[in-house]
N, C-alpha and C positions, 0 to 999 in steps of 0.2 A: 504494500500500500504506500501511498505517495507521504511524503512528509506531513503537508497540511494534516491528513488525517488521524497520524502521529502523534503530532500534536494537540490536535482537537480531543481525541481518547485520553489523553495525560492529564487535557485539564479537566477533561468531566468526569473524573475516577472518583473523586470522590463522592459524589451523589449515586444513593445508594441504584435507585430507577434505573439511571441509564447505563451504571454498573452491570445490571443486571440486561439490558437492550445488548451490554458490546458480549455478552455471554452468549445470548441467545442468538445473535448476529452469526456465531460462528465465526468470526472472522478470523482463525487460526487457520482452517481447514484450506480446501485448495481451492482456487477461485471453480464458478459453475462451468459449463460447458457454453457457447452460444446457443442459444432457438431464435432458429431464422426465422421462422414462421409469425416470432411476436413484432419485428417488426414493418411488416408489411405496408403499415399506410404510411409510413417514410416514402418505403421501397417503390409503391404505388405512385405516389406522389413526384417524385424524383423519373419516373418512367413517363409520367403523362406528360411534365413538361419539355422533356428533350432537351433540347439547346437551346430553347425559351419561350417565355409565351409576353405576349406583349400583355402591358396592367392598361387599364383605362384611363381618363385624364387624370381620375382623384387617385392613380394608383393605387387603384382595386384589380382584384383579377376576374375575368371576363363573366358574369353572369351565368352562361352559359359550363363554365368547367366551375364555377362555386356549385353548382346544380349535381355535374356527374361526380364532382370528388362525391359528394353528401350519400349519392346514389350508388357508387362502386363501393363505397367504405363501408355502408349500412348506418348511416347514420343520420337520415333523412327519416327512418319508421318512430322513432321519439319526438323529431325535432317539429315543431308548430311556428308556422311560417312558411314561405312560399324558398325558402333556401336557398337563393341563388343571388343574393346580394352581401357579397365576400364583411361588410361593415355589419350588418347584421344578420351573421350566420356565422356564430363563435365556433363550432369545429373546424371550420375551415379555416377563419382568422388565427386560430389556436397550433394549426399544424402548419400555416405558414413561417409565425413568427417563431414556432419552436424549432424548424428546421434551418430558419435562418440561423438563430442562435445555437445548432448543433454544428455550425459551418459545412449546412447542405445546399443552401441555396442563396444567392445574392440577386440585388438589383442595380442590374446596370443599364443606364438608355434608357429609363421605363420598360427595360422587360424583366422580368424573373426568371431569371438563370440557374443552372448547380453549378456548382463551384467544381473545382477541379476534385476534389474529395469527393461529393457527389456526385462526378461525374466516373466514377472510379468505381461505387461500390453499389452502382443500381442492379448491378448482376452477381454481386458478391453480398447476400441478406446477413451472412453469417458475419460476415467482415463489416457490416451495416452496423450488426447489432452490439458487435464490441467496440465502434465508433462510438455509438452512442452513448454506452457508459463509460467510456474513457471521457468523453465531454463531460458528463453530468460531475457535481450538479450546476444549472447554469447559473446564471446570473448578473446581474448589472454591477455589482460592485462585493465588497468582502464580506459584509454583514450577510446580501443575499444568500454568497457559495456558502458561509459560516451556517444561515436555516439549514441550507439546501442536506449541507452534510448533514447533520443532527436528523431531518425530515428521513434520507436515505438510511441510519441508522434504523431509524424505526419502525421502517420499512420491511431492512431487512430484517429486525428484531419478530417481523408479525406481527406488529399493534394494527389492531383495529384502527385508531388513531394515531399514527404516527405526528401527527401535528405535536402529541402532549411529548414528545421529545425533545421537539424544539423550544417549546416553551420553558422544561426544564434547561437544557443546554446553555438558551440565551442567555436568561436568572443567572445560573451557575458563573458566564462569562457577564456577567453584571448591566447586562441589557433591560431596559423596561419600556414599561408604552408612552408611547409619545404623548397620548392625549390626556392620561389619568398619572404617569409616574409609575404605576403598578408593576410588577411582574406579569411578562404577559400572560394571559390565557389561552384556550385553547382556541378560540378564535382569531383571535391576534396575531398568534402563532402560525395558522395556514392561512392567513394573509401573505406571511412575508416570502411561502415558498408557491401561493396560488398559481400565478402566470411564469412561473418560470421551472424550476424542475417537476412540480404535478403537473403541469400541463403536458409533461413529456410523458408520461405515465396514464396520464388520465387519456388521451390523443390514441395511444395502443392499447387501452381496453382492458389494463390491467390491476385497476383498482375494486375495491367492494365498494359497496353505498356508501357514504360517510353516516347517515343517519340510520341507517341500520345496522351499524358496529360492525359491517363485517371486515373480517380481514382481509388482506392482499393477499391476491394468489400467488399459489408457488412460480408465475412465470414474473412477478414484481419481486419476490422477496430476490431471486436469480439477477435478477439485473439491478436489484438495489446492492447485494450483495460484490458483485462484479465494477459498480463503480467506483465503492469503496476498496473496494482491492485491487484496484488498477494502480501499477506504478508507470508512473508519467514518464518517457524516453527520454534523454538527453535532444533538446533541440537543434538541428543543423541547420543554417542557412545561408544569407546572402551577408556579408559584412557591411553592417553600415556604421556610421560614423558616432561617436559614444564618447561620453564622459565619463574617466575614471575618478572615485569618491574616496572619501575615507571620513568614516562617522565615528566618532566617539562619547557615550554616554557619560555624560557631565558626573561631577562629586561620588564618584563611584571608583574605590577602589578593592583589586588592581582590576585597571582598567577592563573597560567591555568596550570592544571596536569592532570594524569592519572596513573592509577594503573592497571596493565594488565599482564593476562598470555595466552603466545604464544608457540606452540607445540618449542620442541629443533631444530627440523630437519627443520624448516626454516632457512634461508639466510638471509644475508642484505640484498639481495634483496628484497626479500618474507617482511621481516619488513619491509619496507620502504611502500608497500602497508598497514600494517596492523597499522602503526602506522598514516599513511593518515584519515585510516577510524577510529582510536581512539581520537584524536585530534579533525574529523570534516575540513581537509582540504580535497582539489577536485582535487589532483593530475595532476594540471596545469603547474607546473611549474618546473623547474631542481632542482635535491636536488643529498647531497653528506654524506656520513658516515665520521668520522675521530675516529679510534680506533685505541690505541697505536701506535700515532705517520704519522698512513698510513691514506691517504683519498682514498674512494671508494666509485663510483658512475657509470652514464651512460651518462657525458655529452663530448660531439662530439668530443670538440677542447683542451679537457685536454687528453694527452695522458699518464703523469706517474700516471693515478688512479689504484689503485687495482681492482680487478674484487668480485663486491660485490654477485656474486654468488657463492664464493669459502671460504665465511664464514660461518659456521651455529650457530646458539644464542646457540644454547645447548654447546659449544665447549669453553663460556664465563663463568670462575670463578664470584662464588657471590664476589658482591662486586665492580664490575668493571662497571666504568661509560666512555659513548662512546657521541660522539656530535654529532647531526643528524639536518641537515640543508636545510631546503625548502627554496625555492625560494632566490634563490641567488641575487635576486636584491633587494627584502623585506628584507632580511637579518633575517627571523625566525629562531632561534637555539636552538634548544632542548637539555637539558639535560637526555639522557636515562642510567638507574643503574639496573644494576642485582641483585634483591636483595635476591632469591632462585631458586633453582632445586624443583620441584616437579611434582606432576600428575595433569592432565586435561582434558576433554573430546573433548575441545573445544575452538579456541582463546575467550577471555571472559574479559570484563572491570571489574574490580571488584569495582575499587571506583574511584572519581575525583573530579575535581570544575571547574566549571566555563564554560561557552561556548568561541569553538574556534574563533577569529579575521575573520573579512571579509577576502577574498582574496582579494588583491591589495590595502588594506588600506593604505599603506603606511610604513610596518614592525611598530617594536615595540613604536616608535615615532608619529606615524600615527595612530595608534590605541588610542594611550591614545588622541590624539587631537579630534577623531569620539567620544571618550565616551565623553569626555569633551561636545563637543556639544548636541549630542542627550542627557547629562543630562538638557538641558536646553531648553524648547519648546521656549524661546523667543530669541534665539542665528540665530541672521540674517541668519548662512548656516545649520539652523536646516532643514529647508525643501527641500534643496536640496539635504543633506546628505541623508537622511531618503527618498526622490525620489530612491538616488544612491542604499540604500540598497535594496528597492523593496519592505518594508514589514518591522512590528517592528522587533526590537532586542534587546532581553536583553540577558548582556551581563554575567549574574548569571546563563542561563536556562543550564541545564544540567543530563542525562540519562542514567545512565548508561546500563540497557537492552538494547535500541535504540541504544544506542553504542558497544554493545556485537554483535548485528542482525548484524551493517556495518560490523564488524572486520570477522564471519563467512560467510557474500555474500562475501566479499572480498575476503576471502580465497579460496572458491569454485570459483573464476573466475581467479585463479591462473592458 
């Protein structure tokens, strides 16, 4: 299984639930086989449009093939409505934008195209179907793949509701609802994986009611299974042009660094994910840029922040060191230096030390008190601490591949 989810099982050890989800997940045993057969209305889909189909002016697709997807798939005998109006006819909005987001099909010219991946595995189902959960889970940004993961444990765990996993998982990584402050619930909670990994599930026919508690069938638990144990390949490709980094976590010693090179034409935004997964933190918490003089970020109640997608790292003279700040209540502050321009294939950790701090230890204060303790098995909140963490921790381990693999899943879930 790929690092993220590595990760993600370390930190939810200690809740007892989903302790018991990564048991019943199986996730020891050897990944499933493919069934070509579950995913067919990919497969179908990918076959009817060839090498493309022109969308209509609002970029819709043709009334006429909104009508026969509904009809070839079987899912026009539920549906109430005339079906053949792609904006109001959610299966079929549903399996285009999740095949986009599988990187099956694109638009280019106003027509809807497969991509060269798509266009590779419309006669290979089986090769289809381990495409799709090597993608999963999808999503728009880290919180998303963060539900998505949790949502697929639960999956493959067998919960009727898989949703109540993510709602544990988020709590556990200290997420709550936006509108009430609360921990989420179990509504809340399949909100945040609705349109994007259920959608790919729900689209192949392989879920139960949600209101009649039934379970996923064994061809979901297989592919929920399968995503989670997918390890991600090293990325090969074209060299372009990159900024190599070097971050070091402020008042923290002996030091936690990183040395890393990231394409030019990302953002601060784009970094702020990619220096998440360099570090080893879980994108919980609000964090802010300060680069000459300006701070930029995406928190709610600050209105004079700059808009940190209107920076890109390539546009940064060597030389220039920027302060980048998670968790505004931990007070983690990083120093990041540009220390050259050159070529790379791929975002990639080249060197570092040390493993990154729990989340919520306590900022840089709080962490040296945790080492302080777990250096000492006879320290009265040795076992409590060590409870809190879920699992040992030392606080030397450190990978740099494993840390290459987050920075490039990260990247692709940009």
């Amino acid at each position: 299984m790929g690092p993220d989810v590595v990760d993600l099982l370390r930190a939810i050890s200690r809740h007892a639930e989903l302790r018991q989800a990564v048991h019943d997940a199986d996730l020891h045993a050897a990944p499933p086989a493919p069934e070509p057969d579950v995913v067919e209305p990919y497969r179908w889909f990918l076959a009817r449009i060839g090498d493309g189909v022109t969308l209509t002016g609002a970029g819709h697709l043709p009334p006429a093939l909104v009508a026969e997807t509904m009809h070839a798939l079987g899912w026009d005998a539920d549906w109430l409505g005339a079906g053949n109006r792609e904006s109001l006819t959610v299966p079929v909005a549903e399996l285009r934008e999740s095949a986009r987001r599988l990187g099956l099909v694109r638009v280019y010219r106003n027509e809807l195209r497969p991509t060269t991946v798509g266009r590779r595995l419309v006669d290979d189902p089986a090769g289809l179907w381990q495409h799709i959960a090597a993608q999963l889970p999808t999503g728009r940004n880290g919180s998303d793949r963060t539900a998505g993961l949790l949502w697929l444990l639960g999956v493959a765990a067998g919960r009727a509701h898989p949703e109540d996993a993510v709602a544990a998982g988020m709590t556990v990584l200290g997420w709550v609802s936006g509108g009430t402050g609360r921990p989420l619930d179990r509504h809340t909670a399949f909100l945040a994986v609705r349109d994007t990994t259920w959608t790919v599930f729900e689209r192949l026919g392989l879920l139960g009611k949600r209101y009649r508690d039934e379970p996923p069938t064994p061809s979901a638990v297989a592919l929920a299974r399968a995503a989670l144990l997918h390890d991600q390949p090293p990325v090969a490709g074209r060299r372009v042009p990159a900024v190599e980094l070097t971050v070091t976590l402020r008042n923290v010693e002996p030091p936690i660094w990183r040395r890393c090179v990231v394409p030019e034409q990302v953002t601060l935004r784009d970094l702020h994910g990619l220096l998440q997964a360099a570090m080893g933190w879980r994108d919980a918490h609000l964090w802010m840029v300060e680069l000459d003089g300006v701070q930029y970020g995406d928190v709610e109640d600050m209105d004079d922040l700059g808009d940190p997608g209107a920076v890109r790292v390539g546009s940064l003279p060597d030389g220039t060191v920027f302060r980048y700040d998670y968790d505004l209540g931990d007070g983690w502050e990083h120093d990041v230096r540009v220390e050259s321009h050159r070529a790379a294939e791929a975002p990639t950790c080249l060197d570092g030390a040390h493993a990154c701090p729990p989340e919520d230890c306590g900022g840089p204060p709080g962490y040296a008190r945790l080492r302080e303790v777990l250096a000492d098995p006879g320290h009265p909140e040795h076992p409590d601490l060590t409870g809190w963490l879920g699992g040992p921790f030392d606080p030397k381990a450190f990978d740099a591949a494993g840390t290459s693999q987050r920075m490039r899943q990260r990247r692709r879930t940009r």
